[in-house]
C-alpha positions as CSV (number, residue, x, y, z in Angstrom):
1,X,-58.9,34.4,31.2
2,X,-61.9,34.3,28.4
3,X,-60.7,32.3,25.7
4,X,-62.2,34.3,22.8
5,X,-59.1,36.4,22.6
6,X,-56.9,33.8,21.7
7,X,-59.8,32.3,19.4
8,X,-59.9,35.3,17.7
9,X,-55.9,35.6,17.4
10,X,-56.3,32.2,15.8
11,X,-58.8,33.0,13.4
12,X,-56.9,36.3,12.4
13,X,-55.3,35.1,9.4
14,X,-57.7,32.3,8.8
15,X,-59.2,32.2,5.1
16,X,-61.6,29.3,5.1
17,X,-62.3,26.6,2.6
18,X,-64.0,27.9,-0.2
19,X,-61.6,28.1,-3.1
20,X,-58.6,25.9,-1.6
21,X,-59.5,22.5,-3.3
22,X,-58.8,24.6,-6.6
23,X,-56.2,26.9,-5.5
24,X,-54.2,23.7,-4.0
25,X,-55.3,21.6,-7.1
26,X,-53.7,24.6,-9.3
27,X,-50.5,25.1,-7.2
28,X,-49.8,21.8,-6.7
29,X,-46.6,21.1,-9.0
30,X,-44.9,24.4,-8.1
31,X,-45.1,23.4,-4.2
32,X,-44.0,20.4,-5.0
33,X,-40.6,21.2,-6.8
34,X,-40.3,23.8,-4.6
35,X,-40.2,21.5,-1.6
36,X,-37.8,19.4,-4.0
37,X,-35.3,22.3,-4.2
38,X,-35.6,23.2,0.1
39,X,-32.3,21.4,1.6
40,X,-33.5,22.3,5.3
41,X,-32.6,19.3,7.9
42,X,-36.1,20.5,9.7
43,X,-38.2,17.3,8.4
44,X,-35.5,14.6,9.4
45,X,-35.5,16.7,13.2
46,X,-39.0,16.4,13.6
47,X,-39.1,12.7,13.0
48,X,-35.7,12.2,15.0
49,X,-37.7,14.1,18.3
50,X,-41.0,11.8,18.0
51,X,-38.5,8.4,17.3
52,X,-36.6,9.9,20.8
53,X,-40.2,10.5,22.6
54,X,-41.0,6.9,21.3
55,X,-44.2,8.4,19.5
56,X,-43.4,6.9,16.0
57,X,-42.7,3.4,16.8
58,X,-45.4,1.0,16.0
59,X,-48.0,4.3,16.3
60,X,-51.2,4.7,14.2
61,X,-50.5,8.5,12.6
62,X,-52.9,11.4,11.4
63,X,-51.2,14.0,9.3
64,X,-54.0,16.8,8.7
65,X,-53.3,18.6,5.4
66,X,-50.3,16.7,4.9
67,X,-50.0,17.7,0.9
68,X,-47.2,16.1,-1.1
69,X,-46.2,13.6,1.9
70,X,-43.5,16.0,3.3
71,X,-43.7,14.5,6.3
72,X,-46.3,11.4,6.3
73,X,-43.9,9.7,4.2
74,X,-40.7,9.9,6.3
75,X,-43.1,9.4,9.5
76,X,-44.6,5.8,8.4
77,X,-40.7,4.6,7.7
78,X,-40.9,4.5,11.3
79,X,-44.7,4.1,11.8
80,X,-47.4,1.4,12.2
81,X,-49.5,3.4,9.9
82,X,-49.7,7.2,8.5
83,X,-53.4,8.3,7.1
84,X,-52.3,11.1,5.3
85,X,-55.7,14.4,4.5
86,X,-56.0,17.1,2.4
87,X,-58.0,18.9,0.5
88,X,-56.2,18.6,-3.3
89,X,-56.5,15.8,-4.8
90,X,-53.2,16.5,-6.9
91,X,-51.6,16.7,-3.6
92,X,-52.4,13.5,-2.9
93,X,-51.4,12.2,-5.9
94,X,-47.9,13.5,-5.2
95,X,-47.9,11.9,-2.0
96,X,-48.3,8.6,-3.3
97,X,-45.7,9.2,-5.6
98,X,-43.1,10.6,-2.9
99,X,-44.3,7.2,-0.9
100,X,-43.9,4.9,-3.8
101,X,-40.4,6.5,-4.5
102,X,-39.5,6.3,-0.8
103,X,-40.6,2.2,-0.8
104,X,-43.2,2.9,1.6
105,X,-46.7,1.1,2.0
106,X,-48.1,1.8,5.1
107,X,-50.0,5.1,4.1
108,X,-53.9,6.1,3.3
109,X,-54.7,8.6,1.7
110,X,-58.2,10.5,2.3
111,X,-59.2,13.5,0.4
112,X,-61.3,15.9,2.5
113,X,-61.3,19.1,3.8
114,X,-60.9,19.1,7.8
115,X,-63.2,21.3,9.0
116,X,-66.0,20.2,7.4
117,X,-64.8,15.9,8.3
118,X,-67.0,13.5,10.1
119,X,-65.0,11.8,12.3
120,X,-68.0,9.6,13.6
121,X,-68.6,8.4,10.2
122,X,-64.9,7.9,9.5
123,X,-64.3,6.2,12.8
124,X,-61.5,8.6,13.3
125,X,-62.8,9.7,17.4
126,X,-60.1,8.8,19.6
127,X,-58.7,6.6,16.8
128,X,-55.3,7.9,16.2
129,X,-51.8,7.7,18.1
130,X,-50.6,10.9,17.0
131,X,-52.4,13.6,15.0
132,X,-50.3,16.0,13.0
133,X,-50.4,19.1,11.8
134,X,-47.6,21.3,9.5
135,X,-48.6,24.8,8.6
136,X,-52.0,23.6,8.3
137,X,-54.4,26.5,6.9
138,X,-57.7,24.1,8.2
139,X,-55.7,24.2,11.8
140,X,-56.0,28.2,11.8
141,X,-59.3,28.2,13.3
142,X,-60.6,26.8,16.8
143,X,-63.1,24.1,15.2
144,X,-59.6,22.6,13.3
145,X,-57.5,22.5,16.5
146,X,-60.5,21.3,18.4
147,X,-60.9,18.0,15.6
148,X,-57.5,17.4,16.0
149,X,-58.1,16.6,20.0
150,X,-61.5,14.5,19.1
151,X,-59.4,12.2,16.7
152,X,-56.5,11.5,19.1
153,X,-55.9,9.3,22.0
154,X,-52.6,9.8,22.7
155,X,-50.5,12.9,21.5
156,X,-51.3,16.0,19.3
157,X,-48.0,17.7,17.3
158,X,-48.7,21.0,15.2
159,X,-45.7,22.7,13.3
160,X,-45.9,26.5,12.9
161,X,-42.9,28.9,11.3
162,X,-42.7,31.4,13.3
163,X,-39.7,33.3,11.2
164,X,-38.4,32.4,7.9
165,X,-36.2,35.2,6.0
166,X,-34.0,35.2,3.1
167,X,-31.7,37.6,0.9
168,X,-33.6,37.3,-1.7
169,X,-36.8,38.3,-0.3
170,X,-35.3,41.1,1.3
171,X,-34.0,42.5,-1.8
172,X,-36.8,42.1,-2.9
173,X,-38.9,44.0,-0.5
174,X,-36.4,46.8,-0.8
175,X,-36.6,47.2,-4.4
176,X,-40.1,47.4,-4.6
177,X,-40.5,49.1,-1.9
178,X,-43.2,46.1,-0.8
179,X,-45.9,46.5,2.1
180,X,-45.7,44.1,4.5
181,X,-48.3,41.4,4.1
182,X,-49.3,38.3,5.8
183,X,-47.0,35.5,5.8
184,X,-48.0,31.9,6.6
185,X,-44.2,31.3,7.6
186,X,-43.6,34.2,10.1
187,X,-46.5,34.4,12.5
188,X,-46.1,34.1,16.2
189,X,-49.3,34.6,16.6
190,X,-51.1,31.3,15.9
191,X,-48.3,29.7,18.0
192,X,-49.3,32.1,21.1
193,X,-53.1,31.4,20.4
194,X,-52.7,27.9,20.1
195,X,-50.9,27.7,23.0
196,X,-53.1,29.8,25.6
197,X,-55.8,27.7,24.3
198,X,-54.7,24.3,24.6
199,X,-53.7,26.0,27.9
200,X,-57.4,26.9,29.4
201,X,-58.8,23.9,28.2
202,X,-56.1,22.1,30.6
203,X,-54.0,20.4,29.0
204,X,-49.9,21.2,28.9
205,X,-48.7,22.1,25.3
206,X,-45.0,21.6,25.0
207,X,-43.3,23.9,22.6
208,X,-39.3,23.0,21.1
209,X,-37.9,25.7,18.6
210,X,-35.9,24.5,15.6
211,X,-33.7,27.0,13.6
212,X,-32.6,25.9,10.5
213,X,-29.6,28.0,8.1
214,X,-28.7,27.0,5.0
215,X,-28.0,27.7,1.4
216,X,-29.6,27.1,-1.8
217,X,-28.8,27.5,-4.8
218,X,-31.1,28.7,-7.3
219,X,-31.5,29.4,-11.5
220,X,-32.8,33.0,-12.1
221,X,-35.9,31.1,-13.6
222,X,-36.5,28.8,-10.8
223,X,-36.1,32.0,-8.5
224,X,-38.9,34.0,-10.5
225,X,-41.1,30.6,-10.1
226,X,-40.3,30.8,-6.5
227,X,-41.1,34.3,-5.7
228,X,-43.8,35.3,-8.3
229,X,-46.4,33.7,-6.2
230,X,-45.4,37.0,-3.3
231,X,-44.1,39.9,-5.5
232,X,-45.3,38.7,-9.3
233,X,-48.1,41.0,-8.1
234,X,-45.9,44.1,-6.5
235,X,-43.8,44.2,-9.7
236,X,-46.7,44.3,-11.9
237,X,-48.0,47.6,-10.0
238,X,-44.7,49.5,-10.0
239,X,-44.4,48.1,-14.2
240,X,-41.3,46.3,-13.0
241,X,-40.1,42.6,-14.8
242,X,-39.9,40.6,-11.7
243,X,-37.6,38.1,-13.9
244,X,-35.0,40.8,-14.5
245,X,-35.0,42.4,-10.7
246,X,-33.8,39.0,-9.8
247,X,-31.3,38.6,-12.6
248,X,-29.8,41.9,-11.8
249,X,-29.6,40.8,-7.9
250,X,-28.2,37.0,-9.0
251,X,-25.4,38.5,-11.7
252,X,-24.8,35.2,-12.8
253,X,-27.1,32.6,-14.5
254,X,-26.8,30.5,-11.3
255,X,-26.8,31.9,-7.6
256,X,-27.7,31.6,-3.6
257,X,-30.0,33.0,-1.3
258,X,-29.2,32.8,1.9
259,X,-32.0,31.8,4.3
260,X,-32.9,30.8,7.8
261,X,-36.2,29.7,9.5
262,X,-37.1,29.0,13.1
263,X,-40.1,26.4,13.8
264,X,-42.0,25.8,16.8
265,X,-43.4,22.5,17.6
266,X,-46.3,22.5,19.8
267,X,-46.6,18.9,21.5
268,X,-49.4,18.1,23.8
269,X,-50.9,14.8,25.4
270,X,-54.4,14.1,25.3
């Protein structure tokens, strides 16, 4: 099967680099917190699989676009050593925090954008253990799946969400009557793509689903700096206060969305 369908699936949804560094840079603090605020058991999963497989122990780690540390940081408590990329700078910065909280020392940090990296100059060809990627934007296009296999020697891992809903958002959607857009956390389709191509170039992707329900509570203003960022914009066009939809959905000055998420982890030896 010609393998510039699933190429083409891949770079569907794919945006490029021009622009991140400052649109990371700028959103920064409000992913971080709102990683702060997520209670999902889906990190501490991941990183019980890879201890089980025996892929963390006394391993040499790449996490591609690893932001605020989510994972790099749990990862080298178990680690030889976790080089932690990405494109934001204030990212990084956060990750050292999250590490230096966390006690952990074992980490680099390199600021580039993936795509774009020299892996000859960096010495990064067939350097790493296990190279990692979490809803990577640089991974949504072949070239970024295709580094990932020139800078390992033993394992790949990507995370993809492939559904992630919550009551919130779907009042939300209802109310103002919303379009469906594209959604970094619901799309099947880079997992199919990635899949059929790691496929035809011969190698035998794994994939294990996590699902994840939970609960979290939320302050109507924390809520509004949550969503803005997806219906700040759809509020604004029907001349609707996005602040006070929510606070007429919550009733109360404190209340909980309901949510659940299903991620599928793509593992695959070198």
């Amino acid at each position: 099967m010609d393998k510039t369908i699933y190429e083409q699936m891949l770079l569907k949804n794919y945006k490029g680099a021009e622009g991140a560094e400052e649109a990371w840079d700028a959103r920064a603090n409000h992913f971080y917190r709102s990683q702060q605020r997520d209670r999902s058991e889906l990190v501490e999963k991941v990183t019980a699989i890879l201890r089980e497989r025996g892929l963390l122990a006394g391993a040499n780690l790449l996490d591609i676009g690893g932001g605020s540390g989510r994972y790099a940081v749990p990862f080298a408590a178990h680690a030889e050593h976790v080089t932690i990329t990405d494109i934001s700078a204030n990212m990084l910065e956060l990750a050292r925090h999250n590490a230096q909280e966390a006690g952990v020392t074992n980490l680099t940090y390199a600021k580039l954008e993936w795509t774009g990296a020299d892996l000859a100059a960096l010495q990064w060809r067939k350097h790493f253990d296990l190279v990692f990627a979490s809803m990577c934007p640089a991974i949504r296009c072949p070239e970024g799946l295709y580094k990932m296999l020139e800078a390992a020697k033993g394992f790949c891992l990507i995370n993809q969400y492939i559904e992630t809903t919550d009551s919130l958002s779907a009042y939300l959607t209802q109310v103002l009557d919303s379009p469906r857009s594209y959604e970094p956390h619901n799309d099947r389709d880079m997992v199919q793509a990635v899949f059929n191509l790691l496929w035809l170039e011969g190698y035998e992707p794994e994939i294990c689903y996590l699902r994840q329900r939970e609960v979290t509570s939320f302050t109507v203003e924390e809520a509004v700096e949550q969503y803005a960022g997806r219906y700040g914009q759809a509020a604004q066009l029907k001349r609707m206060d996005l602040a006070e939809l929510i606070s007429r959905h919550a009733e109360q000055a404190t209340f909980s969305v309901d949510s659940k998420a299903t991620l599928a982890m793509i593992l695959w030896k070198v």
